[in-house]
C-alpha positions as CSV (number, residue, x, y, z in Angstrom):
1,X,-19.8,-25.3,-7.5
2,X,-18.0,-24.2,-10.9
3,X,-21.2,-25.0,-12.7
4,X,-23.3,-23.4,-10.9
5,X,-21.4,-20.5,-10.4
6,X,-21.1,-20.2,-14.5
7,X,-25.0,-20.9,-14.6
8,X,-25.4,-17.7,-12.9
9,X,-22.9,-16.1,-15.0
10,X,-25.0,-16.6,-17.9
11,X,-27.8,-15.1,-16.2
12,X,-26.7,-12.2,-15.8
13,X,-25.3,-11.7,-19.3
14,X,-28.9,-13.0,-20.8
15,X,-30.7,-11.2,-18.5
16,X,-30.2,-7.5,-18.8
17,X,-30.1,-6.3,-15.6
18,X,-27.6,-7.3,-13.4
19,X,-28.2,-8.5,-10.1
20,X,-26.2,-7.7,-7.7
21,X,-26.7,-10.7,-5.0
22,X,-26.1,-12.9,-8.1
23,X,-22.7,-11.0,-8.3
24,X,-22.1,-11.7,-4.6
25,X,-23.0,-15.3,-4.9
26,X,-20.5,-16.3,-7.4
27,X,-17.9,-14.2,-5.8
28,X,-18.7,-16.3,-2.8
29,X,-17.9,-19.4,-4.9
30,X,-14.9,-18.4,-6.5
31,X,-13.5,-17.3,-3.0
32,X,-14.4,-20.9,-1.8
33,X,-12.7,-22.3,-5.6
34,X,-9.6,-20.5,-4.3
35,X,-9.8,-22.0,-0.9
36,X,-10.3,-25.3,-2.2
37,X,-7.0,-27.3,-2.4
38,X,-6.1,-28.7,-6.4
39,X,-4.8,-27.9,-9.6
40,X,-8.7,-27.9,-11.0
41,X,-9.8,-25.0,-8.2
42,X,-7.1,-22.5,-9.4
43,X,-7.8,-23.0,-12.7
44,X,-11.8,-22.5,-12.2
45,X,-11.4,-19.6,-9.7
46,X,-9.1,-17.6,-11.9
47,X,-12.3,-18.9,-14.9
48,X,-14.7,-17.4,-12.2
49,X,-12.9,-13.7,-11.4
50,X,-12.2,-12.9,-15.3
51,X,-15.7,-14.0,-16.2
52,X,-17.2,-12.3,-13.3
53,X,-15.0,-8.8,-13.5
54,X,-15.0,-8.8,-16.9
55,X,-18.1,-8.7,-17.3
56,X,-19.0,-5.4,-14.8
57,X,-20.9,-7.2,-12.9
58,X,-19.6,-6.1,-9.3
59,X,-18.8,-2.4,-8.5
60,X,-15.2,-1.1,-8.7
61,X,-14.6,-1.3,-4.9
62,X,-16.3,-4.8,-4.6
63,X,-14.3,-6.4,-7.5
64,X,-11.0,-4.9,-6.0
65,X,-11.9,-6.3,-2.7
66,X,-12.6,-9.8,-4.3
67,X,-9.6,-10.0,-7.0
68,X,-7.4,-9.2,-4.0
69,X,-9.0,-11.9,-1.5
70,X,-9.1,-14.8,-4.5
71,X,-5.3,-14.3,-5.1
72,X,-4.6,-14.4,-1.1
73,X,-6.5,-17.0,-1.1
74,X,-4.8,-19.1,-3.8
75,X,-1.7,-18.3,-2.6
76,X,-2.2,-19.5,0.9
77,X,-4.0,-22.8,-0.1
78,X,-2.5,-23.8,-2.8
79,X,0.2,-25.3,-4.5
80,X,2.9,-23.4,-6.3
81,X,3.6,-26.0,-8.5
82,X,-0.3,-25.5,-9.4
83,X,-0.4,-21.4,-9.6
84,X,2.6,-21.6,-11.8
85,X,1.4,-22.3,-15.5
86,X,-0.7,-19.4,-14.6
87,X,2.1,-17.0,-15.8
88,X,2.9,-18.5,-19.0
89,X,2.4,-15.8,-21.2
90,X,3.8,-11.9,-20.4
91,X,1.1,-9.6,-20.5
92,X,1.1,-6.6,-22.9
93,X,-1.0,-3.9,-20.6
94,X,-1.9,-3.7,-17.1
95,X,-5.7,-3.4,-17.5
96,X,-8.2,-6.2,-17.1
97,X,-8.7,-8.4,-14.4
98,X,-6.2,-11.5,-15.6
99,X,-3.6,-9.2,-15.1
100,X,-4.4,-7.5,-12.0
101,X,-5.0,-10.8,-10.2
102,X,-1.7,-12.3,-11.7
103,X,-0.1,-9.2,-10.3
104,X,-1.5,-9.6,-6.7
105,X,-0.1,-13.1,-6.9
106,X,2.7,-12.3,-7.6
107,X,2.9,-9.7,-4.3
108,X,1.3,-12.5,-1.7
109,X,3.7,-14.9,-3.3
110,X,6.7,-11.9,-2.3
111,X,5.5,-12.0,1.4
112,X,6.0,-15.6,1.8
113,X,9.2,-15.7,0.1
114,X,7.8,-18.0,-2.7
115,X,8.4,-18.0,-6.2
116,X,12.0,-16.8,-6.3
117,X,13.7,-18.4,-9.2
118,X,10.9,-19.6,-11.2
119,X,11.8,-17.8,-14.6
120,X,8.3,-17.7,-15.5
121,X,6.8,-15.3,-12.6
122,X,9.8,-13.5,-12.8
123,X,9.7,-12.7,-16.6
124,X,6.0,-11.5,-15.7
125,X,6.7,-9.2,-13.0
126,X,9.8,-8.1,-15.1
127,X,6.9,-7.1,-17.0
128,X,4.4,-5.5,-14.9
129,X,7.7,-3.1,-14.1
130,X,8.0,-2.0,-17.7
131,X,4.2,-1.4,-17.6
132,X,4.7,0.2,-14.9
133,X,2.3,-1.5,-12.8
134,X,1.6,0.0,-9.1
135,X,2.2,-3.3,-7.0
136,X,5.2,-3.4,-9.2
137,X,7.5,-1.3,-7.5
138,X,7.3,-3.5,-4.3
139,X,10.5,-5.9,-4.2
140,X,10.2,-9.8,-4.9
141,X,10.8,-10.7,-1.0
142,X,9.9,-9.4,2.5
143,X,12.4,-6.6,3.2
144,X,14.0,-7.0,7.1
145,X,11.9,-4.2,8.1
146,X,8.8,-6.0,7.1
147,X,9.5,-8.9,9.4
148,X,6.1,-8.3,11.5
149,X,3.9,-8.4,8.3
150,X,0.6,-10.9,8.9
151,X,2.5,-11.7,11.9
152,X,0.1,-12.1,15.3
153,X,1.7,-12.6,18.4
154,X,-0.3,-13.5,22.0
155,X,-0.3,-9.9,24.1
156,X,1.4,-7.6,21.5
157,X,-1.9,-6.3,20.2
158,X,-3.2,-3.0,19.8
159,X,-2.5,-0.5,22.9
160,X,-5.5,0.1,25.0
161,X,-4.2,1.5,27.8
162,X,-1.2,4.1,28.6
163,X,0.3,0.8,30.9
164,X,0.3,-1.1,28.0
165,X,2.3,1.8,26.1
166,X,4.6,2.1,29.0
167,X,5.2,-1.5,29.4
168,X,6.3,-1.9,25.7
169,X,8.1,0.9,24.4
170,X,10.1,3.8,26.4
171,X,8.3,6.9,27.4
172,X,9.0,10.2,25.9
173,X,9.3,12.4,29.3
174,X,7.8,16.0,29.0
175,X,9.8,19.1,28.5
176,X,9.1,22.5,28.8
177,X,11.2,23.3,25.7
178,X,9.1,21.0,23.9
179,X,5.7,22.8,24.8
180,X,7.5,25.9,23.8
181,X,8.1,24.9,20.6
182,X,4.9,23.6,19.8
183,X,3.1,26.6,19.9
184,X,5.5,28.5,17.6
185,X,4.7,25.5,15.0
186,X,3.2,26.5,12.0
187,X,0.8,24.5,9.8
188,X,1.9,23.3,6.3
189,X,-1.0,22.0,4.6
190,X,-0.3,19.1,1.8
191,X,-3.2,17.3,0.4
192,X,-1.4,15.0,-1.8
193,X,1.1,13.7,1.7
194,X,-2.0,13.9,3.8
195,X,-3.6,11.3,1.3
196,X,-1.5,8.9,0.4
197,X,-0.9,8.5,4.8
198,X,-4.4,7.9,5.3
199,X,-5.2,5.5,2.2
200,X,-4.1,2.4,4.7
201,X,-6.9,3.1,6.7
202,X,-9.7,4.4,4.0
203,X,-8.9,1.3,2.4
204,X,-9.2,-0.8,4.8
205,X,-12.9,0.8,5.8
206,X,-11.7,2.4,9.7
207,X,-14.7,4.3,10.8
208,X,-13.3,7.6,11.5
209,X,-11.6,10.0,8.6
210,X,-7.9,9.7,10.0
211,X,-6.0,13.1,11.0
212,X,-2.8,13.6,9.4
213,X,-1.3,16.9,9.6
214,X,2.2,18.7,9.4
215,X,4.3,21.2,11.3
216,X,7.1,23.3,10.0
217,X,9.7,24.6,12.6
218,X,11.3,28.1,12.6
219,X,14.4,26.2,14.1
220,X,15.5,22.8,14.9
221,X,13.7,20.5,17.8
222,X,15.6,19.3,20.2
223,X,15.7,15.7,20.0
224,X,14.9,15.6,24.0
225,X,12.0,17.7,23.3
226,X,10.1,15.9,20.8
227,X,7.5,14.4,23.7
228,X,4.1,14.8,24.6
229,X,4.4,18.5,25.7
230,X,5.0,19.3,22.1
231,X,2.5,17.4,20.8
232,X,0.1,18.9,23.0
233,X,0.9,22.2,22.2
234,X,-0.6,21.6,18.3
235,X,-3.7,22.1,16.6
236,X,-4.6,18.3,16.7
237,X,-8.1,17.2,16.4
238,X,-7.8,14.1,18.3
239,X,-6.2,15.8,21.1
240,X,-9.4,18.4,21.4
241,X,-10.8,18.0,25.2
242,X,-7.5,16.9,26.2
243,X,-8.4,15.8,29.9
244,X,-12.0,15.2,29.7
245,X,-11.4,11.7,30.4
246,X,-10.2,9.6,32.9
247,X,-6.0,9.6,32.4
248,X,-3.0,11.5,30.7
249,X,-2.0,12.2,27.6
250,X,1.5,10.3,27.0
251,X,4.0,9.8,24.3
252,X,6.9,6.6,23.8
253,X,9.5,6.5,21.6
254,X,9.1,3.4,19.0
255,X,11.0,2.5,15.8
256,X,9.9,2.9,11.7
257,X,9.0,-0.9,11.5
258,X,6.6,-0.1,14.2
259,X,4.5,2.6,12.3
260,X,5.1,0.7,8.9
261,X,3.2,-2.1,10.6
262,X,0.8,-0.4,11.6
263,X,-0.2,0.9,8.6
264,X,0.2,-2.7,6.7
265,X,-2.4,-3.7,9.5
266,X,-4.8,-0.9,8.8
267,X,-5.9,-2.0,5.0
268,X,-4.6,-5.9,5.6
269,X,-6.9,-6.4,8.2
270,X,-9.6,-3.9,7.6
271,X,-11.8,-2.0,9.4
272,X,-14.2,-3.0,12.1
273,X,-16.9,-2.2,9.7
274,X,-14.8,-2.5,6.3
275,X,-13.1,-5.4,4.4
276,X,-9.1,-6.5,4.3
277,X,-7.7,-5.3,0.8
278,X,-5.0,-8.3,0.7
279,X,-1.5,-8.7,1.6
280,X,-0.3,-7.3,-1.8
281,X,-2.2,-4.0,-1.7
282,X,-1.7,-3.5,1.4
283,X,2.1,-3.8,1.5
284,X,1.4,-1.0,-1.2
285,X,-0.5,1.3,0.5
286,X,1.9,0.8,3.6
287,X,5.0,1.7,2.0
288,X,3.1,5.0,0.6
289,X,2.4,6.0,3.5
290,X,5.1,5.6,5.0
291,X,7.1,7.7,2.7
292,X,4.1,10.4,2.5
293,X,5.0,10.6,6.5
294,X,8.7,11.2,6.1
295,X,8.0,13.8,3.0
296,X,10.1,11.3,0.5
297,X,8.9,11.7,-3.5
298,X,6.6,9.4,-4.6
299,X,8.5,6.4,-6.0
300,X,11.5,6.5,-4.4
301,X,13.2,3.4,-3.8
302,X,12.2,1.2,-0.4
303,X,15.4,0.4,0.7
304,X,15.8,3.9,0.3
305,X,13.0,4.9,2.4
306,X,14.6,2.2,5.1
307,X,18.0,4.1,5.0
308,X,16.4,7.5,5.2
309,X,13.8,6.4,8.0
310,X,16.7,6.1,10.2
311,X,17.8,9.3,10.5
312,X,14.0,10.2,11.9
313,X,12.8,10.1,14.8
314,X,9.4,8.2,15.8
315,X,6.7,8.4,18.5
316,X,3.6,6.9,19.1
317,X,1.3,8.6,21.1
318,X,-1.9,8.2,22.8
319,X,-4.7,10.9,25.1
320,X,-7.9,10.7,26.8
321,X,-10.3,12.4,24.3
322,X,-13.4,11.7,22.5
323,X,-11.0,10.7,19.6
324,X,-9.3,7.7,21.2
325,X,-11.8,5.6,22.5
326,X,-9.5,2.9,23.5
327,X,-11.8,0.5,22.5
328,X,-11.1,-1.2,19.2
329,X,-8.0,0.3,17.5
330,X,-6.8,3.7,17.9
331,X,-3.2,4.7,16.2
332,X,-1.3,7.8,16.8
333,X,2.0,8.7,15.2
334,X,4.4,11.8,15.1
335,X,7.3,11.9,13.2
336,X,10.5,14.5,13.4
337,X,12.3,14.7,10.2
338,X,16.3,14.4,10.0
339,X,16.5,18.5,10.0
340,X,14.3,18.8,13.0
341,X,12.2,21.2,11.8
342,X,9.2,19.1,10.4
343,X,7.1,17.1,11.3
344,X,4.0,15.1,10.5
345,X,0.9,14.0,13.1
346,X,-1.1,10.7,12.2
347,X,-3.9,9.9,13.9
348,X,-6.4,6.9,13.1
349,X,-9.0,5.2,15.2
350,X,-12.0,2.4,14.0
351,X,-14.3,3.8,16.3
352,X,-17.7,4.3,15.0
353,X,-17.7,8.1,14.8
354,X,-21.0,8.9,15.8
355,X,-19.6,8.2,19.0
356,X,-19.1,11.5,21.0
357,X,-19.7,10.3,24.8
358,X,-16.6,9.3,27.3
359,X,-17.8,5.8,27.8
């Protein structure tokens, strides 16, 4: 396979052109390389991705998506023992494929609690933090709040139906205080928040542009108020028709490690019609937007973000609009700050949004 894969990669440097099914073949290859148990695969599927990336032969958002599936790959079939001597030598910039897949190694490797102790990955992503590489920031090991990471469990899937929401996590009851105070809510637009929410699920190719939005307060929400009757009450485009099909808007109270795995999910998994970025990225992307949700700088320290996300207050939600088709996977998220007088609306679903009719 390694021979024929570096046949092709001669072709396509001799040749001029490149072709792009070529491109797609040897990634194919390299992915199998990876999957491939022994000390000879890692070292010819890390030969594959440099030659391959370095090269320009795949667009951006292709070679991401392959970088990011070799080293999950490798990391799940492998040996450590044989993905060590990868790290000998420190890198001296963060650019270039080598050190971009030595970096999502190093952040599957985290997820499975591998690697800790072995001086020579540590020196590197001792590195990577000088550098001042993205996935860099993430810690060495799964934090608690991370427990449900990559984790599947038989009949805790995605919510479908309100009985499913009502059977799992404790319902929110309606208030008229709360519908009150959503219509004095007033829109505070912030691109850069809004962004970095919704990059879990552009990454991960979900069908639909997510909705993330957020509220300012002209004076604190009653904790017993945050429900669905407030949520109704805002400007939401997934709630539009609220009614026009078959059931009831409802709201449950659910916990940070909830909505954090959510959004690991969203770009882990991938959309219905998109590609899973890795467990490395998304861990990233995750932790971004969960932060972007509670309004936290960017950077701040996770453990940090855990303390902090404690003091807010969490609901997932879910109506019977042409948003939620309650089909595939539809997420809904609202989120009170400690003050009580912000809060920020997430709304994601994989539905195919040409999609307009109630069925």
């Amino acid at each position: 396979m390694y021979e024929a894969a570096e046949w092709l990669c001669r072709t396509m440097t001799d040749s001029g052109p490149r072709d792009a099914s070529v491109a797609s073949t040897v990634g194919r290859i390299t992915e199998t390389l990876a999957d491939t148990r022994s000390r000879d695969s890692v070292t010819l599927a890390v030969d594959l991705v440099d030659r391959l990336l370095s090269e320009g032969a795949m667009p951006p958002g292709e070679s991401d998506r392959l970088l990011r599936s070799v080293a999950a790959k490798l990391v799940k079939a492998q040996h450590l023992r044989d993905i060590e001597p990868l790290f000998s030598e420190v890198p001296d910039g963060t650019s270039g494929p080598a050190v971009e897949l030595r970096a999502c190694l190093l952040g599957e490797l985290a997820l499975i609690g591998s690697g800790a102790g072995r001086r020579s990955l540590e020196a590197y992503a001792e590195k990577l933090r000088e550098l001042g590489h993205p996935l860099a920031r993430l810690p060495g090991a799964r934090l608690d709040m991370e427990h449900r990471f990559a984790v599947r469990v038989r009949g805790l899937g995605s919510f479908k139906t309100a009985k499913q929401l009502r059977s799992r996590l404790p319902e929110a009851p309606s208030t008229d205080g709360g519908a009150v105070a959503g219509r004095g809510a007033g829109d505070a637009r912030d691109d850069g928040r809004a962004n970095a929410a919704a990059r879990p699920f552009r990454a991960g190719g979900w069908a639909r542009e997510p909705e993330t939005r957020f509220f300012t307060l002209p004076s604190p929400l009653s904790p017993d108020d945050f429900g669905i009757s407030f949520i109704k009450e805002l400007p939401l485009r997934c709630l539009a028709g609220e009614g026009g099909r078959r059931g009831s808007a409802l709201a449950c109270a659910t916990t940070p490690d909830d909505v954090l795995n959510e959004l690991f999910s969203a770009s882990y998994v991938g959309g219905v019609n998109g590609q899973g970025q890795g467990g490395a990225y998304a861990r990233l992307y995750a932790w971004e937007g969960f932060c972007a949700l509670m309004g936290l700088p960017a950077g701040v320290p996770l453990l940090e973000a855990v303390r902090r996300a404690a003091d807010h207050r969490w609901l997932r939600f879910m109506a019977f609009t042409d948003w939620f088709h309650h089909d595939t996977s539809d997420v809904a998220f609202a989120v009170l700050d400690p003050t009580r007088t912000r809060v920020a609306v997430l709304a994601a679903t994989d539905t195919d949004a040409d999609r307009d009719g109630p069925g």
